[in-house]
PyMOL CGO cylinders between C-alpha atoms (Angstrom):
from pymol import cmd
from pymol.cgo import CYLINDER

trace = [
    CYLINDER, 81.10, 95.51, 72.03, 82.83, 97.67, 69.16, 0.3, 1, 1, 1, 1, 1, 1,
    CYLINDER, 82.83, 97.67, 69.16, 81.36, 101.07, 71.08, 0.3, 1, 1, 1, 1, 1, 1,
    CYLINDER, 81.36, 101.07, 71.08, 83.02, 99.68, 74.58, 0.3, 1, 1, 1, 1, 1, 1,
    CYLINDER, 83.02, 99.68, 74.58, 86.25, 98.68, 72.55, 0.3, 1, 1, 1, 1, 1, 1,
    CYLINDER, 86.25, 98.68, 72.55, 86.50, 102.19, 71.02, 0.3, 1, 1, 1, 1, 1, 1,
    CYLINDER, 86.50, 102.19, 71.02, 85.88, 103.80, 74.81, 0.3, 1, 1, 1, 1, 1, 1,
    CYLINDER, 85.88, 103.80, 74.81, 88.39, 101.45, 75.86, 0.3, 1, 1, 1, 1, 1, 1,
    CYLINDER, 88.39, 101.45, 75.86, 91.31, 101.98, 73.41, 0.3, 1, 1, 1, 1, 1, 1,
    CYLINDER, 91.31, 101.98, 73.41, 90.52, 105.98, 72.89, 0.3, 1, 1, 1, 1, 1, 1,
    CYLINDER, 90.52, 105.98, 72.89, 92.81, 107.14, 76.25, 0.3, 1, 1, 1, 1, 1, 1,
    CYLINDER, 92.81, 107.14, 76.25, 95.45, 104.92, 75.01, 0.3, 1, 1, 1, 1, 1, 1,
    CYLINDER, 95.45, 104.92, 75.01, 96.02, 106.04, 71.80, 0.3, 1, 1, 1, 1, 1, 1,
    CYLINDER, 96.02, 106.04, 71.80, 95.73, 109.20, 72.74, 0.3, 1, 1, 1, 1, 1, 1,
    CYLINDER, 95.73, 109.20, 72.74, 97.98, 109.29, 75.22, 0.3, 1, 1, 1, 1, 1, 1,
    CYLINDER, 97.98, 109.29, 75.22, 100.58, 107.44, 73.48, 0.3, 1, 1, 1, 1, 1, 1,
    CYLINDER, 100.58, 107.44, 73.48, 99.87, 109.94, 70.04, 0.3, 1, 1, 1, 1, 1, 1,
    CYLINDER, 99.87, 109.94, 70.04, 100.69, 112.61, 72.56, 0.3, 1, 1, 1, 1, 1, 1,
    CYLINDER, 100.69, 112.61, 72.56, 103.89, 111.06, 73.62, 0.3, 1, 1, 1, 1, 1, 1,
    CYLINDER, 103.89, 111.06, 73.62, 105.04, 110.74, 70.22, 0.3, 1, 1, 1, 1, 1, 1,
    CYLINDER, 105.04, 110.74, 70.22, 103.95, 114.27, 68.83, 0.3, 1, 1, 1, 1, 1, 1,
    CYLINDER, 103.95, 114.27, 68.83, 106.27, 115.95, 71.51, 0.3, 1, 1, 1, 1, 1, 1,
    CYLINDER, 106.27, 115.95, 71.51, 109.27, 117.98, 69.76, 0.3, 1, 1, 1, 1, 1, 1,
    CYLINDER, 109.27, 117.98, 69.76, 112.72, 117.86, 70.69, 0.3, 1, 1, 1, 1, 1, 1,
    CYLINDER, 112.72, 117.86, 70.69, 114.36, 121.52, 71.93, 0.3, 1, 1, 1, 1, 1, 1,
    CYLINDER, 114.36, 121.52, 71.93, 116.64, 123.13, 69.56, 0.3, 1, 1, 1, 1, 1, 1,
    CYLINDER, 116.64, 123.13, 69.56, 119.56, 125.33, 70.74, 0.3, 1, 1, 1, 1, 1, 1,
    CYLINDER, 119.56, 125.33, 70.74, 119.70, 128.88, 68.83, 0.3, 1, 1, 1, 1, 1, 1,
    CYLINDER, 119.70, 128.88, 68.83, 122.18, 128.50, 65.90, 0.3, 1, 1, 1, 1, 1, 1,
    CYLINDER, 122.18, 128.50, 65.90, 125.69, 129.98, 66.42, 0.3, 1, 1, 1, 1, 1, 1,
    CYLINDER, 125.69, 129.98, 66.42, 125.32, 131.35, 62.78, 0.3, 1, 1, 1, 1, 1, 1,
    CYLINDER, 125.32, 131.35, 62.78, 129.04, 129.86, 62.11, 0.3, 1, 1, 1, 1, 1, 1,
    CYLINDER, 129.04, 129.86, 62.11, 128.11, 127.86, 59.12, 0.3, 1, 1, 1, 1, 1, 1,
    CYLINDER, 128.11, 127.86, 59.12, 129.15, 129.17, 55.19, 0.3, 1, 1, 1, 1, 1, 1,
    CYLINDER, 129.15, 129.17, 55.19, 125.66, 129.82, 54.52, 0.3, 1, 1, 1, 1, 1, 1,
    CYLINDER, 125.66, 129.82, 54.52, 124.19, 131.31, 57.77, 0.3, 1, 1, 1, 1, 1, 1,
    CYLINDER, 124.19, 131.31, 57.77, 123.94, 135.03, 57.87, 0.3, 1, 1, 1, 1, 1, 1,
    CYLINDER, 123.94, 135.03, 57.87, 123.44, 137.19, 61.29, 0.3, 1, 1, 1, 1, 1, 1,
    CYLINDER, 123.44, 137.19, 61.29, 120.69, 139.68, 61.25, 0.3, 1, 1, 1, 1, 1, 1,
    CYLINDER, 120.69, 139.68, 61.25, 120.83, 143.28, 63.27, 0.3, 1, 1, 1, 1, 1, 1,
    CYLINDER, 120.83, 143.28, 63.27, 117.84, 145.36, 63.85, 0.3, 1, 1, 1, 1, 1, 1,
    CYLINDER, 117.84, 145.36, 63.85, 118.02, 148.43, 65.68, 0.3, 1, 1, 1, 1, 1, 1,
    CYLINDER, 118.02, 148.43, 65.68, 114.92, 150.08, 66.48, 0.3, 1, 1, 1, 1, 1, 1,
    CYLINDER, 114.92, 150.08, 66.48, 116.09, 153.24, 67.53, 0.3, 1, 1, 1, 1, 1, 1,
    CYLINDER, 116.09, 153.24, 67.53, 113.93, 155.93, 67.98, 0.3, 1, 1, 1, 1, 1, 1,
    CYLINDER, 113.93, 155.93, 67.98, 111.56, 153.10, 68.35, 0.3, 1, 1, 1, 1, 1, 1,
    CYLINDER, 111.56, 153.10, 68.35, 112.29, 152.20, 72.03, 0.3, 1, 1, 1, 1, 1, 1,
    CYLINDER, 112.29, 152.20, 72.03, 113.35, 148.24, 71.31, 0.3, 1, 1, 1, 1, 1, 1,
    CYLINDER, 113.35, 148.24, 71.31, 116.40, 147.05, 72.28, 0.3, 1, 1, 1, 1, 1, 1,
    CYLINDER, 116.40, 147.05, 72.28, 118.56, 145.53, 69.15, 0.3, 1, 1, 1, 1, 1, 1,
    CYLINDER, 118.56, 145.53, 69.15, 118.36, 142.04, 68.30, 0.3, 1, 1, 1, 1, 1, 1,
    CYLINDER, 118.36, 142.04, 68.30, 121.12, 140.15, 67.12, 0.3, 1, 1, 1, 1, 1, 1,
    CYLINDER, 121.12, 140.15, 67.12, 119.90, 136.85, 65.38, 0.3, 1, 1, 1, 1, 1, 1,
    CYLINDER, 119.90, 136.85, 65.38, 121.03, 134.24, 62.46, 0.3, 1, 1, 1, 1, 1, 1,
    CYLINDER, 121.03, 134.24, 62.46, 119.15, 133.29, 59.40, 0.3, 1, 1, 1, 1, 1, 1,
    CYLINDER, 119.15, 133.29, 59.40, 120.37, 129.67, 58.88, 0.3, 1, 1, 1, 1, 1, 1,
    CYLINDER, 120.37, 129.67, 58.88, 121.43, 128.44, 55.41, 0.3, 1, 1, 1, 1, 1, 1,
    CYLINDER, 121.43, 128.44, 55.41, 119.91, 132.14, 53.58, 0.3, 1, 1, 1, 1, 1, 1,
    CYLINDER, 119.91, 132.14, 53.58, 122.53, 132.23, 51.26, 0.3, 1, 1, 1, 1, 1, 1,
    CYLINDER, 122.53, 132.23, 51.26, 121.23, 133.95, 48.03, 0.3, 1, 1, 1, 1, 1, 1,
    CYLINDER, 121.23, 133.95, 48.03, 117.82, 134.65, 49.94, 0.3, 1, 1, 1, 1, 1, 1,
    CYLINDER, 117.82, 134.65, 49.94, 116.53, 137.94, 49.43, 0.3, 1, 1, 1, 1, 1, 1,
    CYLINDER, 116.53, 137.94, 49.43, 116.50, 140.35, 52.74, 0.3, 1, 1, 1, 1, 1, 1,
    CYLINDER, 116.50, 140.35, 52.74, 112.74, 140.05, 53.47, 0.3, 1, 1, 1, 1, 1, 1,
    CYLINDER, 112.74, 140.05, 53.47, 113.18, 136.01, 53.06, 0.3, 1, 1, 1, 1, 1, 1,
    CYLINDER, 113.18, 136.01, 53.06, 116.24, 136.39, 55.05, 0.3, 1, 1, 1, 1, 1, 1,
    CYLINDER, 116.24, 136.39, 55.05, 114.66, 138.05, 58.04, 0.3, 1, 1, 1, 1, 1, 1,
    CYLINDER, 114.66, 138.05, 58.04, 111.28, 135.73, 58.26, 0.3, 1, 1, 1, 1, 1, 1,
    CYLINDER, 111.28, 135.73, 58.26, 113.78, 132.69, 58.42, 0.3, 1, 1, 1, 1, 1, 1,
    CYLINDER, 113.78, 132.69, 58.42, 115.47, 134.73, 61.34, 0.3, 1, 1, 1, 1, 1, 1,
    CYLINDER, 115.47, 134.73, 61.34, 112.34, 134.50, 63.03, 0.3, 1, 1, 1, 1, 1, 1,
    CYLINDER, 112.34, 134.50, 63.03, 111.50, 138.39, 62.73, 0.3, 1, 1, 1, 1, 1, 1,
    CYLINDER, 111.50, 138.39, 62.73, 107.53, 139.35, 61.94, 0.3, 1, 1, 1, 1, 1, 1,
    CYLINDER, 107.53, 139.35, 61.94, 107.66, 141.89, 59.00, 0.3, 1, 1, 1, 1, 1, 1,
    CYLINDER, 107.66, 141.89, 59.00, 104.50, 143.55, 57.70, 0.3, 1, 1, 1, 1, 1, 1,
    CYLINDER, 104.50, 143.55, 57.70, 104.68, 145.37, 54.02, 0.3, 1, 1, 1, 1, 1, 1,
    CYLINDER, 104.68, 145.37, 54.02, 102.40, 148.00, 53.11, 0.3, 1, 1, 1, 1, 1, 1,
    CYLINDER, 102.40, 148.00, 53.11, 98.66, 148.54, 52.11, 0.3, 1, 1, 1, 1, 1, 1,
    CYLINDER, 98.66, 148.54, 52.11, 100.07, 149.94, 48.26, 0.3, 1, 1, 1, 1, 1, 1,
    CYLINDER, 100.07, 149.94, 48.26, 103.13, 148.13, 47.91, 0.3, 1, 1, 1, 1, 1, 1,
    CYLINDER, 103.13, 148.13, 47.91, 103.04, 144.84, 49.56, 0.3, 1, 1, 1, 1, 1, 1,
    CYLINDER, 103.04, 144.84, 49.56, 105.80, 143.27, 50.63, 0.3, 1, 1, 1, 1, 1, 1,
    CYLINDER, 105.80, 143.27, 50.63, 108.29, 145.03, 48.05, 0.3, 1, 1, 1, 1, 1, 1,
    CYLINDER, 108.29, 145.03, 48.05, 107.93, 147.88, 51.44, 0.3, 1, 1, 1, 1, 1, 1,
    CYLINDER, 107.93, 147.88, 51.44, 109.03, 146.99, 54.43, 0.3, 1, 1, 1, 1, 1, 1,
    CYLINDER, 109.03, 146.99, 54.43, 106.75, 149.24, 57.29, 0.3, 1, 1, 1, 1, 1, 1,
    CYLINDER, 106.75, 149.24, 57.29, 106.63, 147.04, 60.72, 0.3, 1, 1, 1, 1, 1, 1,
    CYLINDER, 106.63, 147.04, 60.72, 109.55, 144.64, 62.38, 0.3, 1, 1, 1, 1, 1, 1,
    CYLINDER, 109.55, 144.64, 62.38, 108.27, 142.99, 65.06, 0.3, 1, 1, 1, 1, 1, 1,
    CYLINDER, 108.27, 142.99, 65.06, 105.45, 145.00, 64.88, 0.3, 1, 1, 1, 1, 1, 1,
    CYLINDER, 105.45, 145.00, 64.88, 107.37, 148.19, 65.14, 0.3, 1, 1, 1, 1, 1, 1,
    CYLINDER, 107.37, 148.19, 65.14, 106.06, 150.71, 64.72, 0.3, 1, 1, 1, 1, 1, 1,
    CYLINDER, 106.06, 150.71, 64.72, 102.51, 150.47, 66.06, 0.3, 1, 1, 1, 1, 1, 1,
    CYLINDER, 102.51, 150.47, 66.06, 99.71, 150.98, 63.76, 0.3, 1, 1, 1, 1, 1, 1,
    CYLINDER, 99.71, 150.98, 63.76, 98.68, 153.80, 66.25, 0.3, 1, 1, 1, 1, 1, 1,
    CYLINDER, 98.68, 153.80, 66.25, 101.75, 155.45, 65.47, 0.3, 1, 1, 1, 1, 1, 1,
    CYLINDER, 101.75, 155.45, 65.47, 101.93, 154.53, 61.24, 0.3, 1, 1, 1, 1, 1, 1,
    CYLINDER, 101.93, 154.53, 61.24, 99.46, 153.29, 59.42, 0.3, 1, 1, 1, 1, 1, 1,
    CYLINDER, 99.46, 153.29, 59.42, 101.32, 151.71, 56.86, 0.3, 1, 1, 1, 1, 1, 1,
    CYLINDER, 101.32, 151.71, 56.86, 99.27, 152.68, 53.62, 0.3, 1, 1, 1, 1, 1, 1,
    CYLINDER, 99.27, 152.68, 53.62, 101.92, 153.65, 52.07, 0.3, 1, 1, 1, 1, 1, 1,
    CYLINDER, 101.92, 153.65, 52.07, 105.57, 154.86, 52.07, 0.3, 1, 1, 1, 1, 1, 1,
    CYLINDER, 105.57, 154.86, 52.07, 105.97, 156.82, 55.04, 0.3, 1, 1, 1, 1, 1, 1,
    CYLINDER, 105.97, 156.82, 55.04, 107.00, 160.43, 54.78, 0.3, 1, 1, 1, 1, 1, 1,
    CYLINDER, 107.00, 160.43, 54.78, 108.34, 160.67, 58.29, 0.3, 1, 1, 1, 1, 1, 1,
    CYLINDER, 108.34, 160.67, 58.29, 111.11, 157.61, 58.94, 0.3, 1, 1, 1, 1, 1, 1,
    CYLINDER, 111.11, 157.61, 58.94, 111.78, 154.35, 57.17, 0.3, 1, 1, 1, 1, 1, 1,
    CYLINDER, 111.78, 154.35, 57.17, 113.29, 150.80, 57.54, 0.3, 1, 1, 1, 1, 1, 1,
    CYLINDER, 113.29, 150.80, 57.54, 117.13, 151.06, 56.31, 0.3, 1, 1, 1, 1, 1, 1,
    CYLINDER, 117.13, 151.06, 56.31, 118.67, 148.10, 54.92, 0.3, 1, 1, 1, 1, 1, 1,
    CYLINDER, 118.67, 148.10, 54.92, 122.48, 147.46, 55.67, 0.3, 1, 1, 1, 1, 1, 1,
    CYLINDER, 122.48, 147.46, 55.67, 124.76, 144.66, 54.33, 0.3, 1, 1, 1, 1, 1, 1,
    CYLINDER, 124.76, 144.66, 54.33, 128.13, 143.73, 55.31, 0.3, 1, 1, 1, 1, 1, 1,
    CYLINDER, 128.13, 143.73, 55.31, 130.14, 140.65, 53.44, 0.3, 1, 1, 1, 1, 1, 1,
    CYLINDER, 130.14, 140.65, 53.44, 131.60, 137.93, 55.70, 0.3, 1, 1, 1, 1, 1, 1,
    CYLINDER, 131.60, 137.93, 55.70, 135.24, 139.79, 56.83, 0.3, 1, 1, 1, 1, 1, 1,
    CYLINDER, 135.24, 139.79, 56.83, 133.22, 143.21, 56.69, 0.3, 1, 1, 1, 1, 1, 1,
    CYLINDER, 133.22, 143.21, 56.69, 133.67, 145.22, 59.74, 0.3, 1, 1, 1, 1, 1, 1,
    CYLINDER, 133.67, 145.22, 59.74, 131.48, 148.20, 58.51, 0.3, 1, 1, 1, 1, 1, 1,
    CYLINDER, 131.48, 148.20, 58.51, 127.88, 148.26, 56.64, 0.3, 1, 1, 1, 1, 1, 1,
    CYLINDER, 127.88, 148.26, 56.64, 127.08, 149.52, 53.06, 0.3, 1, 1, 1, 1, 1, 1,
    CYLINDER, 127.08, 149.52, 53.06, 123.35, 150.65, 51.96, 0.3, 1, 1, 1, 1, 1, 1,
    CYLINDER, 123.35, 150.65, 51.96, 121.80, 147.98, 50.38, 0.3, 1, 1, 1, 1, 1, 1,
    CYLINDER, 121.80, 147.98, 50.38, 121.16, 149.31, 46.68, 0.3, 1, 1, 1, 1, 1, 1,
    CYLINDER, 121.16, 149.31, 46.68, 117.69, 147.60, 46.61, 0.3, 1, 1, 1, 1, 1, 1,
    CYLINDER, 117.69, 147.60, 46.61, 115.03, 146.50, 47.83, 0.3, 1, 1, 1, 1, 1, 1,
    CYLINDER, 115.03, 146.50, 47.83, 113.92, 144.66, 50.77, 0.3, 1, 1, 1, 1, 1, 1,
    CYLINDER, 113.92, 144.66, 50.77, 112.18, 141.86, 48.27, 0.3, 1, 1, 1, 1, 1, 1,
    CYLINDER, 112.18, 141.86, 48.27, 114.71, 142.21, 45.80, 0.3, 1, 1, 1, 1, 1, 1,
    CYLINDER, 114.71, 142.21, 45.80, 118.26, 142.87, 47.26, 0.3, 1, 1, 1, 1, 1, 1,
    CYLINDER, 118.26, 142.87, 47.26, 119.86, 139.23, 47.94, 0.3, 1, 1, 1, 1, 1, 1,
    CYLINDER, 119.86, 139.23, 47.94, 122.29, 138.08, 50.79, 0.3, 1, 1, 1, 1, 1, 1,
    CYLINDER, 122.29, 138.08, 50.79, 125.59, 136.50, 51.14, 0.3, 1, 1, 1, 1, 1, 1,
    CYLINDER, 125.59, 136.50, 51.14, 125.82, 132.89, 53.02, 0.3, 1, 1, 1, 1, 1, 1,
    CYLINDER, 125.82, 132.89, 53.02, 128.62, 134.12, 56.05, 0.3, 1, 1, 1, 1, 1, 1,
    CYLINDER, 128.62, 134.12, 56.05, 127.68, 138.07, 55.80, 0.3, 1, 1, 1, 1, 1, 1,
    CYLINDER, 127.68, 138.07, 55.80, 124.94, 139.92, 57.52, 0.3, 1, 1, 1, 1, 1, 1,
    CYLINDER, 124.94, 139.92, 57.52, 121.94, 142.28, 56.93, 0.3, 1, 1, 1, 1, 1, 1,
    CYLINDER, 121.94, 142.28, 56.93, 121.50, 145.13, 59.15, 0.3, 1, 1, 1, 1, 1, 1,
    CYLINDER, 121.50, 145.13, 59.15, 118.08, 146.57, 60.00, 0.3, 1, 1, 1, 1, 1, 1,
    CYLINDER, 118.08, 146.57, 60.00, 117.65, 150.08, 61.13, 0.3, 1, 1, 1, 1, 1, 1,
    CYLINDER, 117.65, 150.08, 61.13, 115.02, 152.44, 62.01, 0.3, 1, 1, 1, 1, 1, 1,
    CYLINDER, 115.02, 152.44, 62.01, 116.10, 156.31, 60.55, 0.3, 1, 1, 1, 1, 1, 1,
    CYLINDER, 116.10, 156.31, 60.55, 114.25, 159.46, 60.23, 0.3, 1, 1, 1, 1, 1, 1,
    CYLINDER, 114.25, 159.46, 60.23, 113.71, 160.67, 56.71, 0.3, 1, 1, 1, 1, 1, 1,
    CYLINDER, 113.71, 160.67, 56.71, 116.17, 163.89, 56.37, 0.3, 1, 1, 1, 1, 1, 1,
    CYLINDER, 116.17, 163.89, 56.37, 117.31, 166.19, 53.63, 0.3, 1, 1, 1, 1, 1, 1,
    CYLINDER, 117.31, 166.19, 53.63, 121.09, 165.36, 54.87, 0.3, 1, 1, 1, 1, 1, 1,
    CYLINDER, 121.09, 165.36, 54.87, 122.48, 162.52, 52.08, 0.3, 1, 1, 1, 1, 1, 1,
    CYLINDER, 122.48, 162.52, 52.08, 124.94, 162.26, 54.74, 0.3, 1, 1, 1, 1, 1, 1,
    CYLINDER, 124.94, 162.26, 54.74, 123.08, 161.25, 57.48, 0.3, 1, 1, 1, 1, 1, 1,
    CYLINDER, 123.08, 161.25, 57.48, 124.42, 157.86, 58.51, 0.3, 1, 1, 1, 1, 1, 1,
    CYLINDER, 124.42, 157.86, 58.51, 121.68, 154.86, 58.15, 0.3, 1, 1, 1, 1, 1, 1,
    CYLINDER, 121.68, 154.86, 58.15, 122.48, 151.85, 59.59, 0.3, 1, 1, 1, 1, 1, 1,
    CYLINDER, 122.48, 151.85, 59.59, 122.96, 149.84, 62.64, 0.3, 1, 1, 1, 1, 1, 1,
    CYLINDER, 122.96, 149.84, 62.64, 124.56, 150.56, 65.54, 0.3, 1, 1, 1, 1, 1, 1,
    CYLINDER, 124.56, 150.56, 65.54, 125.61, 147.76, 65.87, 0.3, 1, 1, 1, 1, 1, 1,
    CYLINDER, 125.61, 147.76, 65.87, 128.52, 147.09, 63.30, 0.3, 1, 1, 1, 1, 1, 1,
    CYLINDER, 128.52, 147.09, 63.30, 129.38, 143.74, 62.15, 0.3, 1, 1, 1, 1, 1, 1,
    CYLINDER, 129.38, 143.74, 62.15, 131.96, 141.49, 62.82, 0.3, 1, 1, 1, 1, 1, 1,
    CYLINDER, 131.96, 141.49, 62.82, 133.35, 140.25, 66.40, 0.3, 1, 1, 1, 1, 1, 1,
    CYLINDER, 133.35, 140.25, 66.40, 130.26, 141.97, 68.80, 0.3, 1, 1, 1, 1, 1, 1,
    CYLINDER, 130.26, 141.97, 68.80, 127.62, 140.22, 66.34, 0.3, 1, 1, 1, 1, 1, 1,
    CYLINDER, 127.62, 140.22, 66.34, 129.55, 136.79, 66.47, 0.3, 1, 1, 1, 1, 1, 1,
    CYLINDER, 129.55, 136.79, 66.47, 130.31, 137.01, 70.24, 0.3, 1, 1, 1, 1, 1, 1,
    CYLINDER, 130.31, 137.01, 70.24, 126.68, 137.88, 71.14, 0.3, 1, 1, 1, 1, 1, 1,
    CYLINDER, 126.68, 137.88, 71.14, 125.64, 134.84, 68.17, 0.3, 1, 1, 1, 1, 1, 1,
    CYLINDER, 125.64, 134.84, 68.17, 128.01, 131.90, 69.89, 0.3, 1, 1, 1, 1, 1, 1,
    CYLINDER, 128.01, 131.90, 69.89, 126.88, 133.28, 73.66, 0.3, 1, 1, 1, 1, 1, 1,
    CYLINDER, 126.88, 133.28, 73.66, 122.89, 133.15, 72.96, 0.3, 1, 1, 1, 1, 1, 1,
    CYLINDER, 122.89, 133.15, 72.96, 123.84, 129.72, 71.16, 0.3, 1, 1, 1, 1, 1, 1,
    CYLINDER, 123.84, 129.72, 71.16, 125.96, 128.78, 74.50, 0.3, 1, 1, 1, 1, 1, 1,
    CYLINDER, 125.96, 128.78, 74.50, 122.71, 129.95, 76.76, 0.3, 1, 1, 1, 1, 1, 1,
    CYLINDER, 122.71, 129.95, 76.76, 120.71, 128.06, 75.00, 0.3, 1, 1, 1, 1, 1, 1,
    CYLINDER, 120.71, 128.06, 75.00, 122.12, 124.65, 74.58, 0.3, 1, 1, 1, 1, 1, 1,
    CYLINDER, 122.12, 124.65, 74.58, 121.10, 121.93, 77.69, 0.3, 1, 1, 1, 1, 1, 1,
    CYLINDER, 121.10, 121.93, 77.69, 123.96, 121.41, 80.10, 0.3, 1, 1, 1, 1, 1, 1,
    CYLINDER, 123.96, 121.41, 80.10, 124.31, 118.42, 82.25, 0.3, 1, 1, 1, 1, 1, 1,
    CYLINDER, 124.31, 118.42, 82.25, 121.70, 116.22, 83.05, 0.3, 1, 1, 1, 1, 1, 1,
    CYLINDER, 121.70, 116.22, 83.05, 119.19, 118.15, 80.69, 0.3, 1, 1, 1, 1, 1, 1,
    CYLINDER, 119.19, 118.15, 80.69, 121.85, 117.37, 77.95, 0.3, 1, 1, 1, 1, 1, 1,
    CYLINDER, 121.85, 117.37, 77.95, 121.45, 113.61, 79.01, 0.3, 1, 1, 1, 1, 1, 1,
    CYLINDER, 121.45, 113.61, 79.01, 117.48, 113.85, 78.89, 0.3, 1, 1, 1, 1, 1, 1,
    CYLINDER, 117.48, 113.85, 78.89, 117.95, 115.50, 75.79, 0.3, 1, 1, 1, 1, 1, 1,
    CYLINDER, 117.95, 115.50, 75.79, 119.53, 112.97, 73.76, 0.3, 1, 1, 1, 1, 1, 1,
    CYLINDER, 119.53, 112.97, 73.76, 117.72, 109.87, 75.46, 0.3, 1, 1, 1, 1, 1, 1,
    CYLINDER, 117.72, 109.87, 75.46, 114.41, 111.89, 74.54, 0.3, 1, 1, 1, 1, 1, 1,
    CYLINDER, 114.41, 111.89, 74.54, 113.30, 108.88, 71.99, 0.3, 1, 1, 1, 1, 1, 1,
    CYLINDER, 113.30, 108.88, 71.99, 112.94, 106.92, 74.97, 0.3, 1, 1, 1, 1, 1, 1,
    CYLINDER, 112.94, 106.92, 74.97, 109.56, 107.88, 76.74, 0.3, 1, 1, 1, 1, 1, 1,
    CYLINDER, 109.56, 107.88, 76.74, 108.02, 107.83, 73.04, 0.3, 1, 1, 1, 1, 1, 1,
    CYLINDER, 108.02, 107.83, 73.04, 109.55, 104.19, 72.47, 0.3, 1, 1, 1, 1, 1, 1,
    CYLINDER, 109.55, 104.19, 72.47, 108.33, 103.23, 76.27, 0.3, 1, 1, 1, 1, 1, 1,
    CYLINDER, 108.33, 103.23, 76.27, 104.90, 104.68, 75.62, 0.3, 1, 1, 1, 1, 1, 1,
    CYLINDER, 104.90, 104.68, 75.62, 104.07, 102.82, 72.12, 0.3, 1, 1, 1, 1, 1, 1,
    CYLINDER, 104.07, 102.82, 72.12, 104.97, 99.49, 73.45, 0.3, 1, 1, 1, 1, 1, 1,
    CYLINDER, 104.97, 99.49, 73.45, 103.02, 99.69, 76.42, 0.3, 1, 1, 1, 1, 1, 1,
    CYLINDER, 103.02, 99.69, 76.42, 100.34, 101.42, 74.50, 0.3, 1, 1, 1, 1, 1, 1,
    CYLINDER, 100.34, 101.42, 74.50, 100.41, 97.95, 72.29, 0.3, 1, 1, 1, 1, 1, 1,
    CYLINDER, 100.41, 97.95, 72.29, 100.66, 95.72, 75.46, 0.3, 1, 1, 1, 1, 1, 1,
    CYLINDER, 100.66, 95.72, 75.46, 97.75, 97.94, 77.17, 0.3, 1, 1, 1, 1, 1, 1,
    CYLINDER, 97.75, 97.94, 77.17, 95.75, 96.62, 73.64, 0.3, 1, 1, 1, 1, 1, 1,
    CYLINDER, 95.75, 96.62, 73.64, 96.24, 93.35, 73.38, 0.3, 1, 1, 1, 1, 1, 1,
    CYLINDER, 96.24, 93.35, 73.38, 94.96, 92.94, 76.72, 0.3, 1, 1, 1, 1, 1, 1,
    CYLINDER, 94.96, 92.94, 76.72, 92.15, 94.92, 76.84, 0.3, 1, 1, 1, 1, 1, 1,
    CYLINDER, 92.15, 94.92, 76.84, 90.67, 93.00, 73.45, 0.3, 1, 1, 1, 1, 1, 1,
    CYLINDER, 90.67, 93.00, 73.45, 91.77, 90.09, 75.03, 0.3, 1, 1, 1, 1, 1, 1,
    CYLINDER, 91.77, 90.09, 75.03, 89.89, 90.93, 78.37, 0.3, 1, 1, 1, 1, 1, 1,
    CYLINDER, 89.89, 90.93, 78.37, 86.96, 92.15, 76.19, 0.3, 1, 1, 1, 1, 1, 1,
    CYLINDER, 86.96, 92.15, 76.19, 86.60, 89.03, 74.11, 0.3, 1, 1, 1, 1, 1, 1,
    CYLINDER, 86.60, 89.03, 74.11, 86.77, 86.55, 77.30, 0.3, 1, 1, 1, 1, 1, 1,
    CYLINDER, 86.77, 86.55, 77.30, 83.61, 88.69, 78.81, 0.3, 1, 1, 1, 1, 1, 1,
    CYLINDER, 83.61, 88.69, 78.81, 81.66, 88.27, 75.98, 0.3, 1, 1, 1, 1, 1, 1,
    CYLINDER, 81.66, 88.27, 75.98, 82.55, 84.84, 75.67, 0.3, 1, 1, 1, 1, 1, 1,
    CYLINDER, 82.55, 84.84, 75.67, 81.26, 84.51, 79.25, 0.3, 1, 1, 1, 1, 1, 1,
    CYLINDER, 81.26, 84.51, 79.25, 78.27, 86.22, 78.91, 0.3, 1, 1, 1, 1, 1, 1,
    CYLINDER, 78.27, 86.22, 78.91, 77.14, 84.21, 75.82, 0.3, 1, 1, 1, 1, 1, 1,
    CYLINDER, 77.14, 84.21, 75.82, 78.21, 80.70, 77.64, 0.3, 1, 1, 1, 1, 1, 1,
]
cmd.load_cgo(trace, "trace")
């Protein structure tokens, strides 16, 4: 009887454990809170379009911490670990650098603008070192190594209105309107529905179980 009750009760917990396990949706972050920062990568020569994305809550992370929290793969180097940043997003392809070692050809630049910035400054360290500032932003970009100290090296993108306007629209895209917004909030309810009848379903299949045997032995 134990091996037919097991049988028996296996699709309902499952199904009702698969119910519960479901996540709720998440709209993308509008990066407005004090210690959100917005993250810009340009890939340039690489052939990606820029990304504009938010960190949440990285205030006084460092840059690399900053832009896994943004969601952004990173890869360091073979020598130097993460303390080197080589790939973003898998950019560029290992066909194209090998990432032993520094690269003698092009490099990651790091930007950094403070909250009311409208312009980026070179980060003075590095990517595992150099902290961020809850409300600024870190700029990624993609730059050929050149003899010219005057060569600009940073984002196209500059901070400031076109980074929060693109932020608040993606956040604005993302968020459920109407009737989604409804099913949204009320999404506790097929996980509430399905453990009570997953209970009910229970009770009456050990009751069922129990009268059969009952039977049998009378």
């Amino acid at each position: 009887m134990n091996r037919r009750l097991a049988a028996l009760l296996l699709p309902v917990v499952t199904a009702g454990s698969l119910v519960l396990a479901a996540p709720a949706a998440h709209a993308a972050p509008d990066c407005s809170d004090a210690g959100d920062v917005a993250v810009v990568v340009d890939y340039k020569e690489l052939g990606a379009d820029p990304q504009i994305l938010c960190a949440e809550d990285a205030d006084g992370s460092t840059v690399l911490e900053t832009l896994r929290t943004a969601g952004l793969r990173t890869a360091g180097t073979t020598n130097e670990g993460d303390a080197a940043l080589c790939r973003v997003e898998d950019l560029p392809s290992p066909q194209d650098e090998d990432c032993r070692t520094y690269s003698d050809e092009a490099y990651w630049a790091i930007s950094l603008a403070g909250p009311d910035a409208d312009a980026w400054s070179y980060a003075q360290k590095g990517v595992a070192e150099q902290t961020v500032e809850g409300g600024g932003y870190v700029g990624l970009s993609y730059e050929p190594i050149t003899a010219d100290a005057n060569a600009a090296a940073a984002p196209s993108v500059l901070p400031g209105d076109e980074v929060r306007a693109q932020l608040e629209a993606d956040a604005e895209a993302d968020e459920p309107a109407g009737d989604e917004a409804v099913e949204e909030e009320d999404s506790s309810t097929p996980s509430t529905v399905a453990l009570v009848v997953g209970a009910v379903l229970v009770v009456a299949l050990v009751a069922a179980i129990v009268a059969a045997s009952r039977r049998r032995r009378g």
